[in-house]
C-alpha positions in Angstrom: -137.9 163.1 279.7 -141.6 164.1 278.1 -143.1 162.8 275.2 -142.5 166.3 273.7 -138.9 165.8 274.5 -138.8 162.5 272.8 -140.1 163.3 269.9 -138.3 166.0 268.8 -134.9 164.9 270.3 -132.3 163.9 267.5 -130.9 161.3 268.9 -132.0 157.7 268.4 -134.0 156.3 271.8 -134.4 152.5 272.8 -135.5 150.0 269.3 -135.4 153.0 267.2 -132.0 152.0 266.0 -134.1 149.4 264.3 -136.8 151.2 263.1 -134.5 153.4 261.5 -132.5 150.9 259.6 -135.6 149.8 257.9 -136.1 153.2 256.5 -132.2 154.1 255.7 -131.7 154.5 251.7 -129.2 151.7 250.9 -127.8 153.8 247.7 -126.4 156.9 247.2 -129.0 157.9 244.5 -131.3 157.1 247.1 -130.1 159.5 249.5 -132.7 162.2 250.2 -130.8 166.0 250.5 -127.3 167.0 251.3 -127.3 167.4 247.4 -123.3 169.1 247.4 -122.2 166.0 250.0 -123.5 163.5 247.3 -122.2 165.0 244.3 -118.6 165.1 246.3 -118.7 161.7 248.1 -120.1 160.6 244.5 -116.8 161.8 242.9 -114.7 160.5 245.5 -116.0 156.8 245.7 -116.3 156.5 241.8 -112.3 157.9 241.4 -111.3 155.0 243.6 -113.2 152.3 242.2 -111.9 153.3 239.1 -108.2 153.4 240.5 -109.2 150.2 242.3 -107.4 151.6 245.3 -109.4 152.7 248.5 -111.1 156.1 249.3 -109.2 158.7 251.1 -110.3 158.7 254.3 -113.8 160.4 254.9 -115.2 163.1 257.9 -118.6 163.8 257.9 -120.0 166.6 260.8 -123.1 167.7 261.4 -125.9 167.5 264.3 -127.5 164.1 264.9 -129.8 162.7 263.4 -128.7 164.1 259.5 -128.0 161.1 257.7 -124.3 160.3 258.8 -124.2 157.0 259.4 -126.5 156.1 257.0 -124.1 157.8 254.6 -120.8 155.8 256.1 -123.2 152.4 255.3 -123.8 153.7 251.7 -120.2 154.6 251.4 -119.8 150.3 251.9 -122.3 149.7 249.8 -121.2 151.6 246.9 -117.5 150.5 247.4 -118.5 147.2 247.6 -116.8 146.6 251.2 -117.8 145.2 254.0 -118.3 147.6 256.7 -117.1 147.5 260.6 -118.5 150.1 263.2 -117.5 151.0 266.5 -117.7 154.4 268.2 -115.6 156.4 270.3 -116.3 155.8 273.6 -115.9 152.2 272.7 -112.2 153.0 272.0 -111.2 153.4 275.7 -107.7 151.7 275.2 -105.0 151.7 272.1 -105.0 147.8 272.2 -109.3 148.5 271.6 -108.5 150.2 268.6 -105.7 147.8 267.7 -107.8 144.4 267.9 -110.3 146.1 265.3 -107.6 147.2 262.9 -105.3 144.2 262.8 -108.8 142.2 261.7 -109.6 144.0 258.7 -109.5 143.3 255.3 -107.7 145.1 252.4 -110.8 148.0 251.7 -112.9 147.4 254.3 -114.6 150.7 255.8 -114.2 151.1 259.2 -117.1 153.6 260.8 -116.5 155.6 264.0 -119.3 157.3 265.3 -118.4 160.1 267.9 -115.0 160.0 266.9 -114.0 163.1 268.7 -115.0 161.1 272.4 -112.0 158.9 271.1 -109.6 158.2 274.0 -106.0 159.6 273.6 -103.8 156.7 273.4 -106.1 155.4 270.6 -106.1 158.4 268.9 -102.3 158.0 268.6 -102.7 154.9 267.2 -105.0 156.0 264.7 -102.9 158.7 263.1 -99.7 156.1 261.7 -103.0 153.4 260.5 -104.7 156.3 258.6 -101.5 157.3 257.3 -99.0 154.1 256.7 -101.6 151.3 257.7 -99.5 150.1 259.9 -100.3 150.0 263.9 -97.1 149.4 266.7 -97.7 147.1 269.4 -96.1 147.8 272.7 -95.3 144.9 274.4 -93.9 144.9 278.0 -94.0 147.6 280.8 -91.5 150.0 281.4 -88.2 150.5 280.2 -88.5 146.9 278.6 -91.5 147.8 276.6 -90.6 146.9 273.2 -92.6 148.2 269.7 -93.3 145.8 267.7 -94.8 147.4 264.0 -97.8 145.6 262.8 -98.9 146.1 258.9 -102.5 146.3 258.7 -104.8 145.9 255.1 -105.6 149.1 253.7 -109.2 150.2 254.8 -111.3 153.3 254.7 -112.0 155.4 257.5 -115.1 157.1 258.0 -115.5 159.4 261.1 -118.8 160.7 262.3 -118.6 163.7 264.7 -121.4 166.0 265.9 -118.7 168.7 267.9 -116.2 168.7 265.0 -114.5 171.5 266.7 -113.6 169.1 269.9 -111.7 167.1 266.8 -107.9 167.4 267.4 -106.4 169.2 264.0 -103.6 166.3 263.5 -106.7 163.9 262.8 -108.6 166.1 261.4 -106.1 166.9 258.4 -105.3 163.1 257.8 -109.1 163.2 256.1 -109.0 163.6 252.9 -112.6 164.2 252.2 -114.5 166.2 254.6 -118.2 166.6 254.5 -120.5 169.4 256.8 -124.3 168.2 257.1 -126.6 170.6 257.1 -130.0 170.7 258.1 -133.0 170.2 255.6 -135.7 172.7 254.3 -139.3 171.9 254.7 -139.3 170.2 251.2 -136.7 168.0 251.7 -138.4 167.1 254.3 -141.6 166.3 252.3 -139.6 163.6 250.5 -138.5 162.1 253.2 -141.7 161.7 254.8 -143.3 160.2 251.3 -140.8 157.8 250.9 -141.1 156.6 254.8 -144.7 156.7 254.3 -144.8 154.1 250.9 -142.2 152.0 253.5 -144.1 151.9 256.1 -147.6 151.6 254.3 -148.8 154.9 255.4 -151.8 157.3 253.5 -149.9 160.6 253.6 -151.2 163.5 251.3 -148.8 166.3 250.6 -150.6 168.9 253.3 -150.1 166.1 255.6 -146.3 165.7 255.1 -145.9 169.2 254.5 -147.5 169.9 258.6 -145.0 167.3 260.0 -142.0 168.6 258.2 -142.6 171.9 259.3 -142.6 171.1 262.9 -139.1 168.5 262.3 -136.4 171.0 262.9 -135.0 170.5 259.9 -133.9 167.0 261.2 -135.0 163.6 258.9 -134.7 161.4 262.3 -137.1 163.6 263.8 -139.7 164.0 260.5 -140.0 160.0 260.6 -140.7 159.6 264.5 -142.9 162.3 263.9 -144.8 160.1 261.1 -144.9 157.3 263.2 -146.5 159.4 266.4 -149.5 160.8 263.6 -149.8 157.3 262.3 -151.1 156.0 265.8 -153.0 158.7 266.2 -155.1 158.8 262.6 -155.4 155.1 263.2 -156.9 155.1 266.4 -159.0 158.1 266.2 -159.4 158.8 262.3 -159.4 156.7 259.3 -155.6 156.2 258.9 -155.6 159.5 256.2 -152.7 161.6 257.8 -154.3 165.2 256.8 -153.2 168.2 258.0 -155.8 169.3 260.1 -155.0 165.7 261.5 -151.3 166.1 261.8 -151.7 169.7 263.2 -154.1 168.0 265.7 -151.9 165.3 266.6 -148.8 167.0 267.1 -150.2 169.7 269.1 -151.8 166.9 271.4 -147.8 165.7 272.1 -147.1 168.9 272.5 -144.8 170.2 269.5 -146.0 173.4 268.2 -146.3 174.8 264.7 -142.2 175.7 264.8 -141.0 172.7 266.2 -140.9 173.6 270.0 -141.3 171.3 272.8 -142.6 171.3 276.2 -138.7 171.9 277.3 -138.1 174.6 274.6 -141.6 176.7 275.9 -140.1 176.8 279.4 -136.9 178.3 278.7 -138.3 181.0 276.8 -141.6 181.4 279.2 -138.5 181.6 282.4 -136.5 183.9 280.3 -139.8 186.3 279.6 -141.6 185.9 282.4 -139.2 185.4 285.5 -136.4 187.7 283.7 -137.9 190.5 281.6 -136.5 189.0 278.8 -132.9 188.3 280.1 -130.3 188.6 280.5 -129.8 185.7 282.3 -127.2 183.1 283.3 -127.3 179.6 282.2 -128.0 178.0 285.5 -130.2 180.7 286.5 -132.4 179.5 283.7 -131.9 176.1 284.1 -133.0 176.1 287.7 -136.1 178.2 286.4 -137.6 175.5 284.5 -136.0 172.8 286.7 -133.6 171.1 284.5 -130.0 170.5 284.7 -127.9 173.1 283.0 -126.5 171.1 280.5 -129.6 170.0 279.6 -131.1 173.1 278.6 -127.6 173.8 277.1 -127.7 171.3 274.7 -131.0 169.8 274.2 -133.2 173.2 274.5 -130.3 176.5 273.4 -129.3 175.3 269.9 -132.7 174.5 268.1 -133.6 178.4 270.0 -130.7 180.0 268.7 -130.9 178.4 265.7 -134.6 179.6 265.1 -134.1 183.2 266.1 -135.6 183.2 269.7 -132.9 183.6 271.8 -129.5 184.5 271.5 -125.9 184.3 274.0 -124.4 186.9 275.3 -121.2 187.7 277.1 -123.8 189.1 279.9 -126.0 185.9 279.6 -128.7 184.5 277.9 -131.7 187.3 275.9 -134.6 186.6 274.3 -135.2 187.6 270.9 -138.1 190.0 269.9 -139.5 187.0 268.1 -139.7 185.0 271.1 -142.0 187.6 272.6 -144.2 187.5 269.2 -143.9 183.4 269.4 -145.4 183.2 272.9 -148.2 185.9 271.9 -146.3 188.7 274.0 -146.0 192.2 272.7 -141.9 193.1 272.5 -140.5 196.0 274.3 -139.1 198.4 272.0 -135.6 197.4 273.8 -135.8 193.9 272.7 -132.8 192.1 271.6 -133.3 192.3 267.8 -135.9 194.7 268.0 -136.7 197.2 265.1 -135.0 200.1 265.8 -136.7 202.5 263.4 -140.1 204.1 264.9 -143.4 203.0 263.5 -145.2 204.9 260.8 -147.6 207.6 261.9 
């Protein structure tokens, strides 16, 4: 993987787990964006601490990186709970899921991250504890197995998923709050990046934070590595003032351009113009183009590109966009996919 990739990948690498937890807002009025999920989850949590009952159960989706666990820690925090967290691929077995629920205490939030990579059997257990808090314990093989019904305390689930359609609809309607992250705008972005910044005892100007939150794909995971990549470089080869011009000038050296692209992203779109007039082209046509595994290009390169405008699927395969042509500093053929159609003015 390249330093570009790195950088601008939302998912949390090696001791950035760590970093991050320094940095997470610990209240929900210090939660930066997703202003209609806070008003909502703000609703939710007061009702029940007013009730002095639990929270219905809570779904967040949304790409990585968005704020969802840090939202499922607030969600403990403001409830006053302690909070347990596992993840779905953890939860290989029922009696997995089992050994965590038959330990917790009455309003304690239970976190799954990835809840859709949950394993069947455990899934089935988890539909009667969200629903009667109660689990059944099979004991014995065969036609002797015997079910013996275990009551559990009543907790809070909160359920992280970034492929929410993968989620099964029987456990998806036993949420009763369900939240969609979106990505952030450029000046949400901004007050990220100043709050990381007084955190981490950083000079940041507003041009500077505005530069870095432009090229952060509307991802806060991604704005902060960012900020911690310009850091080094304005203390090593500046005086610590993160500028724009400095910004601009570190970025481009780790190769993320002024939208956000990586080394990875370029090469799709340079195979897709270059090698294939534009496309269309099949996935592991491309992805043997710029020598990457298919699913790699799939899911790491293809979303932030369609998302962006520069390339778009096809029944016939994969088409770059006329912006894609203008991005790489190529002129677009008048039959370019999203091409103006109308003639230009004499």
């Amino acid at each position: 993987m390249s330093a570009g990739r790195e950088l601008v990948s939302p998912d949390a690498e090696g001791d950035e787990h760590t970093i991050e937890a320094a940095l997470r807002p610990k209240r929900l009025d210090e939660f930066i964006g997703q202003a209609r999920v806070r008003e909502q989850l703000s609703l939710v949590l007061h009702s029940a601490l007013r009730r002095n009952r639990p929270p219905d159960h809570v779904l967040m989706s949304g790409a990585p990186g968005l704020g969802k666990t840090t939202l499922a820690m607030i969600i403990a925090a403001e409830l006053g709970a302690p909070l347990r967290v596992t993840s779905g691929p953890a939860l290989e077995r029922a009696g997995d899921l089992a050994a965590i629920l038959s330990t917790l205490s009455e309003g304690e939030v239970l976190f799954i991250d990835e809840i859709h990579r949950m394993a069947r059997p455990a899934e089935e257990m988890l539909y009667l504890a969200m629903e009667d808090f109660r689990v059944d314990i099979v004991v014995g093989k065969g036609p002797g197995a015997t079910a013996i019904p275990l009551d559990i305390a009543p907790f809070t689930l909160v359920g992280a998923t970034t492929r929410a359609g993968l989620l099964p609809a029987p456990l998806r309607d036993r949420f009763g709050f369900t939240a969609h992250m979106d990505f952030y705008d450029v000046g949400e972005l901004e007050r990220v990046l100043h709050r990381s910044s007084r955190l981490l005892g950083i000079v940041l100007p507003d041009d500077g934070a505005r530069e870095i939150a432009r090229r952060s794909r509307g991802t806060p995971r991604i704005a902060n590595r960012l900020l911690r990549r310009v850091r080094d470089f304005a203390e090593v080869r500046a005086d610590g003032l993160v500028t724009r011009d400095l910004a601009s000038a570190a970025l481009d050296l780790y190769e993320v351009d002024a939208e956000g692209l990586d080394r990875l992203d370029r090469a799709v779109l340079g195979a897709l113009l270059g090698k294939f007039g534009g496309g269309p082209v099949g996935l592991s046509t491309l992805a043997v183009a710029v020598g990457e595994e298919p699913e790699t290009v799939e899911v790491v390169a293809e979303p932030f590109l369609v998302r962006q405008g520069l390339l778009a699927r096809t029944p016939r395969g994969r088409v770059a966009t006329a912006a894609a042509w203008i991005h790489l500093g190529l002129v677009p053929p008048p039959d370019a996919f999203g091409a103006d159609p109308r003639p230009a003015e004499p």
